[in-house]
N, C-alpha and C positions, 0 to 999 in steps of 0.2 A: 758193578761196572766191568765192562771188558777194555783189554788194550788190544794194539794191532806192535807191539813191540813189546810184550810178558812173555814168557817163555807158557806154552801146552800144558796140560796136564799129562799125558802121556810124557814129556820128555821132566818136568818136576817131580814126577812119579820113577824114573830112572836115576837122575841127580839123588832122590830120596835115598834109594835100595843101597848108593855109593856110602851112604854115612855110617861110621863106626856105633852108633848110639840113637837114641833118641834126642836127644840133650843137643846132638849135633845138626839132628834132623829137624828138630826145631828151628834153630838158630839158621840154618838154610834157607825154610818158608818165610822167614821176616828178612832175608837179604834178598830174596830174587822176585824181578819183575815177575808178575803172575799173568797170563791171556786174560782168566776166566776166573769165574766163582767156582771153590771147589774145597769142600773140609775134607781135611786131612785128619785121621786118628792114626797117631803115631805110639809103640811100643816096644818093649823093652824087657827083661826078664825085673828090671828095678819100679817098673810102673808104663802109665800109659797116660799122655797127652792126646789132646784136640785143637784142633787150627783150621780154621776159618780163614779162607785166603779169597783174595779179589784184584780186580787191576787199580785196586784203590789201597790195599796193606793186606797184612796177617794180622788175627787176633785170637791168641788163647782161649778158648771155654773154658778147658778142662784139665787140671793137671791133677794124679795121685795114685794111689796104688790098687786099687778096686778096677772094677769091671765098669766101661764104658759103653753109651748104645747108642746109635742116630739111625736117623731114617730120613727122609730125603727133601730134608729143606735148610736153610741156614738157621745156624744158632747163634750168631751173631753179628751184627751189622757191622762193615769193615769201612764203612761209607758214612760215619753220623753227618747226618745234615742234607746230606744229599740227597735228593729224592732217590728212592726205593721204585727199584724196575716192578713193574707187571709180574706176580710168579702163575695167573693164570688159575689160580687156586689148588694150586699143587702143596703150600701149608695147610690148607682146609683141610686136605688128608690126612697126609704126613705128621700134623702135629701131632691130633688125636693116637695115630699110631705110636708117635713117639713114648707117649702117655702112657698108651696100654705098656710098649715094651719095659718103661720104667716100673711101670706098678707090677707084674711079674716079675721080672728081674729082682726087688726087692723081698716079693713071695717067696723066690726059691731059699732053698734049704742046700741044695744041690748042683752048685756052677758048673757040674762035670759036661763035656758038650751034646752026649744026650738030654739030659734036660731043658739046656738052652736049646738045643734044635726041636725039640718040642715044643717051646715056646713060639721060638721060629715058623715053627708049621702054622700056629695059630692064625686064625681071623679076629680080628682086621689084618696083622702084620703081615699074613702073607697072602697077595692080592690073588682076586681071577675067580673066586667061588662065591655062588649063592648073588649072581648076578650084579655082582665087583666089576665093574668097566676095566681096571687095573690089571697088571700083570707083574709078579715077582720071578723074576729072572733068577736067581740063588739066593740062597743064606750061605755064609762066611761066620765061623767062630775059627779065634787066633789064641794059643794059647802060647801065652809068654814065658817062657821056660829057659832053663839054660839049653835043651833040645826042643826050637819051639813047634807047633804041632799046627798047620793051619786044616781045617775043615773046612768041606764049599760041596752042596749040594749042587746035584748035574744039571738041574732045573728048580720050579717051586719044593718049598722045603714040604709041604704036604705031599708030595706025591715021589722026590726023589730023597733018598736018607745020603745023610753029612759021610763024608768019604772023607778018611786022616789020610793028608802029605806032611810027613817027618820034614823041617825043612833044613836040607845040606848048608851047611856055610864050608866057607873055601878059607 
């Protein structure tokens, strides 16, 4: 559900960046009114959470100290009972991909983020080839560090390679 009185994602995405923690950034998505449907993966050098947010709540998926992965459908209903909007069949996709990403992630041997952006590159995960209607705008690996490291290809991860930004804190 959406509100006309939730704050953006854009502006809960800035509110976010202000928290000292995760623990804090958490505890922010289940205080504030939300517009829209929108998971948050939140991290931390001590671990990493997931939140599921709507104009109806936040709800945990996922809290611990492993590597996390989504792809672009909800993971959990913030709305039980409510009828469930139309997604138009955007899980039809998404799931399955989610599937693939889990079952490699599991394979590797190797979390460094070349690996994982080779993952990344992979079909299904990263849309637009071999007559995929779909299109993958980047990959994103975050590596939680006492100096964290975020990677973001410039385009699809099959055609553009993961770029490291050192990220400054002040």
């Amino acid at each position: 559900p959406t509100s006309r009185t939730g704050l953006p994602v854009a502006f809960v995405i800035r509110a976010l960046l202000g928290q000292p923690d995760r623990t804090h950034a958490r505890a922010l998505l289940t205080q504030i009114p939300h517009a829209s449907g929108q998971n948050y993966v939140l991290g931390d050098p001590t671990g990493v959470c997931d939140v599921e947010c709507s104009a109806a709540g936040a709800i945990e998926v996922f809290s611990g100290s492993r590597w996390f992965a989504h792809t672009n459908h909800p993971l959990a209903d913030t709305h039980p009972g409510d009828v469930t909007p139309t997604d138009n069949g955007s899980q039809d996709r998404s799931a399955p991909r989610l599937a693939h990403l889990t079952q490699r992630l599991e394979e590797l041997d190797d979390v460094a983020p070349a690996a994982l952006g080779a993952v990344l590159a992979e079909h299904p995960l990263c849309r637009g080839a071999d007559g995929d209607p779909g299109f993958t705008l980047y990959s994103a690996i975050m590596e939680l560090r006492d100096t964290p490291v975020l990677h973001l290809s410039a385009g699809p991860p099959s055609r553009y390679p993961l770029v490291a930004y050192p990220v400054v804190q002040s």
